[in-house]
LUMGUTI-48469 format. One record per atom (N, C-alpha, C): residue in one letter; atom name; x, y, z. Coordinates in steps of 0.1 Angstrom, whole numbers, padded with zeros to 4 digits, m for minus. Last residue first. Layout:
N
<node type="A" atom="CA" east="X" north="Y" up="Z"/>
...
***
This chain:
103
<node type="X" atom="N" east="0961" north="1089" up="0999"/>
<node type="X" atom="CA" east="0970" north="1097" up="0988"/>
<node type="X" atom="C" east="0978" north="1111" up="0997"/>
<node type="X" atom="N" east="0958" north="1062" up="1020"/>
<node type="X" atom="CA" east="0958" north="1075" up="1018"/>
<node type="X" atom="C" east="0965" north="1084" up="1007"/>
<node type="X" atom="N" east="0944" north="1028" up="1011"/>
<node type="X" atom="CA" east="0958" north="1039" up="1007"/>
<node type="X" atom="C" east="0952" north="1052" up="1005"/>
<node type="X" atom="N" east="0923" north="1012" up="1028"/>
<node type="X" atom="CA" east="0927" north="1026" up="1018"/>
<node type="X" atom="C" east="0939" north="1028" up="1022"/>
<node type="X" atom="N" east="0927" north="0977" up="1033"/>
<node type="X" atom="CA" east="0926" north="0990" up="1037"/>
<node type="X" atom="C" east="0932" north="0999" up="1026"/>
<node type="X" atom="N" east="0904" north="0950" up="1028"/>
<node type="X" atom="CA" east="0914" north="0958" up="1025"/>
<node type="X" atom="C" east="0912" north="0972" up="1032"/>
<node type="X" atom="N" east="0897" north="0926" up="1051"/>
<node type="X" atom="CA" east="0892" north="0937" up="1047"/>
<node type="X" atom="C" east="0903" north="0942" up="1039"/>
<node type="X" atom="N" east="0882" north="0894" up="1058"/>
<node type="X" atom="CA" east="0899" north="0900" up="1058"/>
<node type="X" atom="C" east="0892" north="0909" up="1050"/>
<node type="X" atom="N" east="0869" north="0880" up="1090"/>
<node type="X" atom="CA" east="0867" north="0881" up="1079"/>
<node type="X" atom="C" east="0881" north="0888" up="1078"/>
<node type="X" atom="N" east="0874" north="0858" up="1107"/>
<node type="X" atom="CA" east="0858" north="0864" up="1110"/>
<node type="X" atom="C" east="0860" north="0870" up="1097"/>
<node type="X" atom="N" east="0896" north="0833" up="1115"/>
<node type="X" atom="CA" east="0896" north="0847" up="1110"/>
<node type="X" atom="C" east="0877" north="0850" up="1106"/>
<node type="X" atom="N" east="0898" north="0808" up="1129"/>
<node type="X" atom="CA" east="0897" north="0823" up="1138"/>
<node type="X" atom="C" east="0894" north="0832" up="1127"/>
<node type="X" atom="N" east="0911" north="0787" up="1112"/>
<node type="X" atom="CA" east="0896" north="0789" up="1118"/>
<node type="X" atom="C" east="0895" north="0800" up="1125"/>
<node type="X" atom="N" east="0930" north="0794" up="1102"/>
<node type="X" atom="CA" east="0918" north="0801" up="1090"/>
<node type="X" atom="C" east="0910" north="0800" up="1101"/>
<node type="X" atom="N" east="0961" north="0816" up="1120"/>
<node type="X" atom="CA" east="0953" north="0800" up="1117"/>
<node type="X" atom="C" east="0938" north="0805" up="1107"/>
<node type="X" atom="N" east="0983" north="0832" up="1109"/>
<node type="X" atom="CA" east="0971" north="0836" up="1119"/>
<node type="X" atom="C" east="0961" north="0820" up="1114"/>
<node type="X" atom="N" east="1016" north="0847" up="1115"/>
<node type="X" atom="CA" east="1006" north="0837" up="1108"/>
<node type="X" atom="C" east="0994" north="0834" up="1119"/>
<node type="X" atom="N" east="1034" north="0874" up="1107"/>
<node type="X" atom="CA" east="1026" north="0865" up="1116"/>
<node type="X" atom="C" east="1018" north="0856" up="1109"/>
<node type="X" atom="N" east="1067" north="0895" up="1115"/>
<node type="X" atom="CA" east="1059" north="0884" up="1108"/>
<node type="X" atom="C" east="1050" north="0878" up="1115"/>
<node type="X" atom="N" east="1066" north="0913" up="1135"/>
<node type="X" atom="CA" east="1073" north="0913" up="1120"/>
<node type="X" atom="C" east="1063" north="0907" up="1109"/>
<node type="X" atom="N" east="1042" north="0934" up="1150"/>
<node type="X" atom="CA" east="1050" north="0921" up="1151"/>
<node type="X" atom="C" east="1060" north="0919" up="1136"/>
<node type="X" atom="N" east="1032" north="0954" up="1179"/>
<node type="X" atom="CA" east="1036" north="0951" up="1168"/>
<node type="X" atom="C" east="1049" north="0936" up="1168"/>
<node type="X" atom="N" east="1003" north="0954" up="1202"/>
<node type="X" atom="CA" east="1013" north="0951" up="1199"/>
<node type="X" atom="C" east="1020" north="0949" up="1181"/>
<node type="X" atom="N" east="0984" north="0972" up="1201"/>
<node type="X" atom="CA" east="0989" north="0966" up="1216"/>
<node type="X" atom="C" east="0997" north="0960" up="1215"/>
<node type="X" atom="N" east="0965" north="0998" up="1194"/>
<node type="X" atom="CA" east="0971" north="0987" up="1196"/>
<node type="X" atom="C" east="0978" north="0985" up="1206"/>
<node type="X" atom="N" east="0925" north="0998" up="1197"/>
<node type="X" atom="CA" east="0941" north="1003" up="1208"/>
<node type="X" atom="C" east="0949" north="0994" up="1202"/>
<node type="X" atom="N" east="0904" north="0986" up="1193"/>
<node type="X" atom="CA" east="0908" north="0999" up="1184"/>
<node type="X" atom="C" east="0921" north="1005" up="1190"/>
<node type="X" atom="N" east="0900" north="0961" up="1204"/>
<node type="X" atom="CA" east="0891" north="0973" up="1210"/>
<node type="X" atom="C" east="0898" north="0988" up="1203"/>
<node type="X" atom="N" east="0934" north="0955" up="1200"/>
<node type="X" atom="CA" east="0924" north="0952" up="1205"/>
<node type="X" atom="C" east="0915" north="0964" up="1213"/>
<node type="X" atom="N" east="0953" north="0950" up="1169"/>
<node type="X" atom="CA" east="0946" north="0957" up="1177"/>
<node type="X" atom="C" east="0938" north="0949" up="1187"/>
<node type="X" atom="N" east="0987" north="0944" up="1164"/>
<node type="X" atom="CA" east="0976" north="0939" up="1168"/>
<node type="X" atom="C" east="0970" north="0947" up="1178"/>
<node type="X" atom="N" east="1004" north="0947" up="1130"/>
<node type="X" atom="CA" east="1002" north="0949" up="1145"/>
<node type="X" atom="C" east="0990" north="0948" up="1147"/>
<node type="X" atom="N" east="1030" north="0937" up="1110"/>
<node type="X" atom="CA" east="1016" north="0934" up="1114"/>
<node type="X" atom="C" east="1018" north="0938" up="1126"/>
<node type="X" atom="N" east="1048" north="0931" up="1086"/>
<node type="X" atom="CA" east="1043" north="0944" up="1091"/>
<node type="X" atom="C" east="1030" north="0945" up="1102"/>
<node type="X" atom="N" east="1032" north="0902" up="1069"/>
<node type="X" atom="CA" east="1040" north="0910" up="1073"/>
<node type="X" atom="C" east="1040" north="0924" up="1080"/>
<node type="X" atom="N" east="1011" north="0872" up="1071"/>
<node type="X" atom="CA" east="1011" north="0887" up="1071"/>
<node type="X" atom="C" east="1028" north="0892" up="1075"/>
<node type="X" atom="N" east="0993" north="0843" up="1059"/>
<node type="X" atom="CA" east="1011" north="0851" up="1067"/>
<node type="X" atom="C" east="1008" north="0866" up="1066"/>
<node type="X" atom="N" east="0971" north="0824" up="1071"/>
<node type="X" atom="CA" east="0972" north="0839" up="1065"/>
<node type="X" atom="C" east="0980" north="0836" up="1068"/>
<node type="X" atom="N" east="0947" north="0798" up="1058"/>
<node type="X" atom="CA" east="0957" north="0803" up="1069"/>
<node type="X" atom="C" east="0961" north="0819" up="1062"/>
<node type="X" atom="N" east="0923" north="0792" up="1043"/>
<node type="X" atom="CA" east="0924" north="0807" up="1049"/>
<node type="X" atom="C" east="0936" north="0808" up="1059"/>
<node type="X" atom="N" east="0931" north="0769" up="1031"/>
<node type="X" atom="CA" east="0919" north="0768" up="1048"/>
<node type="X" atom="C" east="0916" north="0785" up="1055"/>
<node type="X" atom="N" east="0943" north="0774" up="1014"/>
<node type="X" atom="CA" east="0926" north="0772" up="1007"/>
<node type="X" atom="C" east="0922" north="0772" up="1024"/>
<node type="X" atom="N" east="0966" north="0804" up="1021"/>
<node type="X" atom="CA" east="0962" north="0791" up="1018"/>
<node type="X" atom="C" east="0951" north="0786" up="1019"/>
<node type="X" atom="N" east="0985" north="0829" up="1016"/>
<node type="X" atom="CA" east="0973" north="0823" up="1025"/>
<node type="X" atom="C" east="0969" north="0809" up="1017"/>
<node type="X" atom="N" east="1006" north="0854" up="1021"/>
<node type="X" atom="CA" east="1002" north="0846" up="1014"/>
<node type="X" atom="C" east="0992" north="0842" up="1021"/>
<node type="X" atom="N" east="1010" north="0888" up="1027"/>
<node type="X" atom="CA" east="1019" north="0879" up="1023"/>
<node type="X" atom="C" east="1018" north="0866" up="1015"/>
<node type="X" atom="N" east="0991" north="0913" up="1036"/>
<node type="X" atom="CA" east="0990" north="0901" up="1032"/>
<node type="X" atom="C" east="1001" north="0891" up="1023"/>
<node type="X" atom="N" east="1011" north="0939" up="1059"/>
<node type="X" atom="CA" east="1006" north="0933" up="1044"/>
<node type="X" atom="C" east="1002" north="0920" up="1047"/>
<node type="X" atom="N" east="0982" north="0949" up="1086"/>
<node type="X" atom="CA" east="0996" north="0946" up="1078"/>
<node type="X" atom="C" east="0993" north="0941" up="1066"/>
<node type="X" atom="N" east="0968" north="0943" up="1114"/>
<node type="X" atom="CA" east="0965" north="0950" up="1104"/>
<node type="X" atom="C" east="0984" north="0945" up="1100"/>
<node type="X" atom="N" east="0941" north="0921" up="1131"/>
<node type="X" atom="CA" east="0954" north="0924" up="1124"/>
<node type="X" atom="C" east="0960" north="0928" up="1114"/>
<node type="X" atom="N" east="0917" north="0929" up="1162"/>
<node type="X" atom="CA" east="0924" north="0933" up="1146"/>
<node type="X" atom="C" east="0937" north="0930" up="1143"/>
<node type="X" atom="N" east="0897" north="0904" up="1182"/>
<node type="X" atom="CA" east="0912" north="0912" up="1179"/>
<node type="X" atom="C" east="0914" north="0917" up="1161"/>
<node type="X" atom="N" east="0872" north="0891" up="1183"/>
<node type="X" atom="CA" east="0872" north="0906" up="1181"/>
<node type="X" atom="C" east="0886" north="0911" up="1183"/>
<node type="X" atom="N" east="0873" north="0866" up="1181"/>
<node type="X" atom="CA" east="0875" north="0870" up="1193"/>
<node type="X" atom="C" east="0877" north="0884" up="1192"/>
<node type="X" atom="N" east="0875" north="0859" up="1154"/>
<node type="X" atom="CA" east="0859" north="0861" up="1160"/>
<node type="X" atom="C" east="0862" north="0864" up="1176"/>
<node type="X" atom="N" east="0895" north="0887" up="1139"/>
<node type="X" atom="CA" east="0893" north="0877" up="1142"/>
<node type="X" atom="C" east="0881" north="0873" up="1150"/>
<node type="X" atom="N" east="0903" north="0905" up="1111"/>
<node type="X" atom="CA" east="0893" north="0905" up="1124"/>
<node type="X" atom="C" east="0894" north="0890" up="1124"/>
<node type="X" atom="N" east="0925" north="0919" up="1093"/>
<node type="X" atom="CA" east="0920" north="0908" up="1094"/>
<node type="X" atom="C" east="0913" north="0905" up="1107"/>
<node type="X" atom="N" east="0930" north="0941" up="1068"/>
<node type="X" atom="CA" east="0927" north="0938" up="1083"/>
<node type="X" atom="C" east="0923" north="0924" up="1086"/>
<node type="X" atom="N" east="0963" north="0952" up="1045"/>
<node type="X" atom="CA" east="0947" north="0947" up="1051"/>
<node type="X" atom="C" east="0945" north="0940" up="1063"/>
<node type="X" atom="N" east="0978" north="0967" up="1022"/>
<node type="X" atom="CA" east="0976" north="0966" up="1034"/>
<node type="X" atom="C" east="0961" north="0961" up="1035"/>
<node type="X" atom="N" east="0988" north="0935" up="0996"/>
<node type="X" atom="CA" east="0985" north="0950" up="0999"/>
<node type="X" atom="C" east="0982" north="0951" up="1016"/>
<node type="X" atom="N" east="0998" north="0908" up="0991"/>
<node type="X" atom="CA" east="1005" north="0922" up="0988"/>
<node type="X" atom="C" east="1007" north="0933" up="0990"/>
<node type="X" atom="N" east="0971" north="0900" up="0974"/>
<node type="X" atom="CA" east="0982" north="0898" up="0982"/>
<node type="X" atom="C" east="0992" north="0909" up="0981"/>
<node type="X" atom="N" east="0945" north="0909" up="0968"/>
<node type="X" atom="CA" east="0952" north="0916" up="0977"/>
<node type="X" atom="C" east="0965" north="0908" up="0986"/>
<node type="X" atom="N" east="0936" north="0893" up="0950"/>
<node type="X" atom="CA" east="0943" north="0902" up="0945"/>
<node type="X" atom="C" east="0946" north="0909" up="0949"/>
<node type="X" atom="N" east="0932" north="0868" up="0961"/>
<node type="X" atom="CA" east="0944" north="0864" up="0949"/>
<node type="X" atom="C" east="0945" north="0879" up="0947"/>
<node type="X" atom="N" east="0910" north="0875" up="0976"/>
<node type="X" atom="CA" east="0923" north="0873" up="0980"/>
<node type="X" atom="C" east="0934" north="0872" up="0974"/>
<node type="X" atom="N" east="0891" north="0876" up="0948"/>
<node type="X" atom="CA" east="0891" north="0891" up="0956"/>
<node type="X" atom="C" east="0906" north="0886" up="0965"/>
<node type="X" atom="N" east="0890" north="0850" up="0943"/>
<node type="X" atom="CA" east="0898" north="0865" up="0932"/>
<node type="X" atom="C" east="0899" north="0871" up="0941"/>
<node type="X" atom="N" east="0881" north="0840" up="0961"/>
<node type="X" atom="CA" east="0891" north="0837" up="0959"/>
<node type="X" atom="C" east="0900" north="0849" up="0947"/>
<node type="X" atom="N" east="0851" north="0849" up="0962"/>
<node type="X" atom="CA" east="0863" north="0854" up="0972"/>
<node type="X" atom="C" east="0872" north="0847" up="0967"/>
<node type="X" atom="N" east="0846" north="0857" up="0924"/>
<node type="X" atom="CA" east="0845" north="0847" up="0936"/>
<node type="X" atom="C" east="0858" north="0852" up="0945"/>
<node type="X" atom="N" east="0830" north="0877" up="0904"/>
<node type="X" atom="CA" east="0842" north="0872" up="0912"/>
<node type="X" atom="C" east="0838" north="0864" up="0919"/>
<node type="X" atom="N" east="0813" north="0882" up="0871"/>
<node type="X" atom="CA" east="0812" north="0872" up="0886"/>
<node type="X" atom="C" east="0828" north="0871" up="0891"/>
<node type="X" atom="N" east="0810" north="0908" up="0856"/>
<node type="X" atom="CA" east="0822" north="0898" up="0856"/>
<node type="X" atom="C" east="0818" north="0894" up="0870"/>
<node type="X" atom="N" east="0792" north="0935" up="0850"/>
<node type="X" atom="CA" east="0788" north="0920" up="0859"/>
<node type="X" atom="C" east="0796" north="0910" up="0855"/>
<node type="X" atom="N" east="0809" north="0956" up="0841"/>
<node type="X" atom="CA" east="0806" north="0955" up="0857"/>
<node type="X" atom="C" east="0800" north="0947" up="0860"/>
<node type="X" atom="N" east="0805" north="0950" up="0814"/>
<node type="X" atom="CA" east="0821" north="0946" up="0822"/>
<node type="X" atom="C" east="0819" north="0948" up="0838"/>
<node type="X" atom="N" east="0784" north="0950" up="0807"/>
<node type="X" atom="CA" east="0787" north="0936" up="0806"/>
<node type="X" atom="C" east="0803" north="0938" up="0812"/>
<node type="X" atom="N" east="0766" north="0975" up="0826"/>
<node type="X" atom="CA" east="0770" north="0974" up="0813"/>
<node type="X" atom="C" east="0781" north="0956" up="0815"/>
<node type="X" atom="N" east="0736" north="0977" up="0844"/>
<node type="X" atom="CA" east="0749" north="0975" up="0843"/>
<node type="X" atom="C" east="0753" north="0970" up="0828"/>
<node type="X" atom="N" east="0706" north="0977" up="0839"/>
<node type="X" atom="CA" east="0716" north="0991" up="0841"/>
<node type="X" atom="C" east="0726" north="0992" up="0837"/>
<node type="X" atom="N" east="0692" north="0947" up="0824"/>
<node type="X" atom="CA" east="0703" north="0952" up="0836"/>
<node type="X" atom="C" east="0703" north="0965" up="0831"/>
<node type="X" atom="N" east="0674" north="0935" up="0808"/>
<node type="X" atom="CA" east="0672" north="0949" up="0816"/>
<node type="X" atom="C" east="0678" north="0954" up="0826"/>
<node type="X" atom="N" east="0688" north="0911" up="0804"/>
<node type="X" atom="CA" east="0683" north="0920" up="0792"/>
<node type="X" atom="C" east="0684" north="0936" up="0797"/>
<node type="X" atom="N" east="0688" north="0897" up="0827"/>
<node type="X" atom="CA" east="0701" north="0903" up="0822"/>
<node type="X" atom="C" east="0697" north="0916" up="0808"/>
<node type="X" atom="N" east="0671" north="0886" up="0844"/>
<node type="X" atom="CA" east="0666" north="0894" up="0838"/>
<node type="X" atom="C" east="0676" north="0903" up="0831"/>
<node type="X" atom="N" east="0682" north="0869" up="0867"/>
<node type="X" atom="CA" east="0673" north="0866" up="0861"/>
<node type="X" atom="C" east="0669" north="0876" up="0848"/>
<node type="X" atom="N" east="0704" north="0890" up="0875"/>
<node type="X" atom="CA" east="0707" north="0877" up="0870"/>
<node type="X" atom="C" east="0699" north="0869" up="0860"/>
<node type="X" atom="N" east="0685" north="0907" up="0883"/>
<node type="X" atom="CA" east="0695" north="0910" up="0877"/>
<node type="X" atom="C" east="0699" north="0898" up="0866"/>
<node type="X" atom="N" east="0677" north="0897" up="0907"/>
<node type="X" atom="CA" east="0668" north="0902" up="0895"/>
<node type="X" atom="C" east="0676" north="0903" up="0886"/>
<node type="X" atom="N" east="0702" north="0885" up="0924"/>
<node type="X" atom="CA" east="0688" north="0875" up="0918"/>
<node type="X" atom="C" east="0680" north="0879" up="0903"/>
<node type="X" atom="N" east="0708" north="0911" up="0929"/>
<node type="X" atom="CA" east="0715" north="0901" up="0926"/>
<node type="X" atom="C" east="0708" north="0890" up="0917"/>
<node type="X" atom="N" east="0683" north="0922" up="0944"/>
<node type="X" atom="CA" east="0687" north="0928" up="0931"/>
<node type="X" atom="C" east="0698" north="0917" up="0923"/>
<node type="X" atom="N" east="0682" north="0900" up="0969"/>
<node type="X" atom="CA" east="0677" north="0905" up="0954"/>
<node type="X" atom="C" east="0679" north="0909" up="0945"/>
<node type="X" atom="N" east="0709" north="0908" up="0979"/>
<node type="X" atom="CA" east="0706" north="0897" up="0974"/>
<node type="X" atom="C" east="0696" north="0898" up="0962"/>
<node type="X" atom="N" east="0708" north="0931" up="0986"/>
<node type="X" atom="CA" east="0717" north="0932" up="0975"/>
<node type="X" atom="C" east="0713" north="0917" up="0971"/>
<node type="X" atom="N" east="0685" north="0931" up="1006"/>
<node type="X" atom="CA" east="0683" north="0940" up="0993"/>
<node type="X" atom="C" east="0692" north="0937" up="0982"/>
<node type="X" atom="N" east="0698" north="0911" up="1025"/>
<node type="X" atom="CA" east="0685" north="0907" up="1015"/>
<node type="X" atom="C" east="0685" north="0919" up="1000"/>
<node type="X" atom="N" east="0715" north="0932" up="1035"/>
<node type="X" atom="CA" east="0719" north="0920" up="1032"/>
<node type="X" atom="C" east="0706" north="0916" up="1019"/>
<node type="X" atom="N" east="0696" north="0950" up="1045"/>
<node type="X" atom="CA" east="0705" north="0955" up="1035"/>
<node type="X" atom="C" east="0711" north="0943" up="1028"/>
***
């Protein structure tokens, strides 16, 4: 799956004439837009020791440190603990997800 978006990515790029996509759905982001635009909102943050921490995104810094607010900690999909405030160091984090706002 990985490879498939990669290519098309590649074709695409290479061959812009015969994109699908129209010129406002290929604006290049970089992960740093994608974090500059979930500050703020609810999101998870997996760490490589497989714990979840869910809450707002507060701030973060170029090494990926995190602050989060509202934050509780999963482990194995159970929580297990809530916290006010937390700050989570960048080398642990495995990745940061947004989460859906239910309507």
């Amino acid at each position: 799956e990985y490879m498939g978006h990669f290519l098309s990515v590649y074709f695409f790029s290479c061959f812009p004439l015969f994109s699908p996509m129209s010129d406002l759905t290929m604006k290049k982001r970089t992960p740093s837009d994608f974090l500059n635009s979930v500050i703020g909102r609810p999101v998870v943050v997996k760490l490589n020791s497989g714990v979840d921490y869910r809450g707002i995104l507060a701030c973060l810094d170029g090494y990926m440190n995190i602050g989060m607010e509202q934050t509780e900690e999963y482990k194995n999909g159970v929580l297990t603990n809530k916290y006010g405030d937390c700050c989570i160091r960048g080398n642990n984090v495995l990745y940061i997800s947004t989460i859906r706002r239910l309507r």
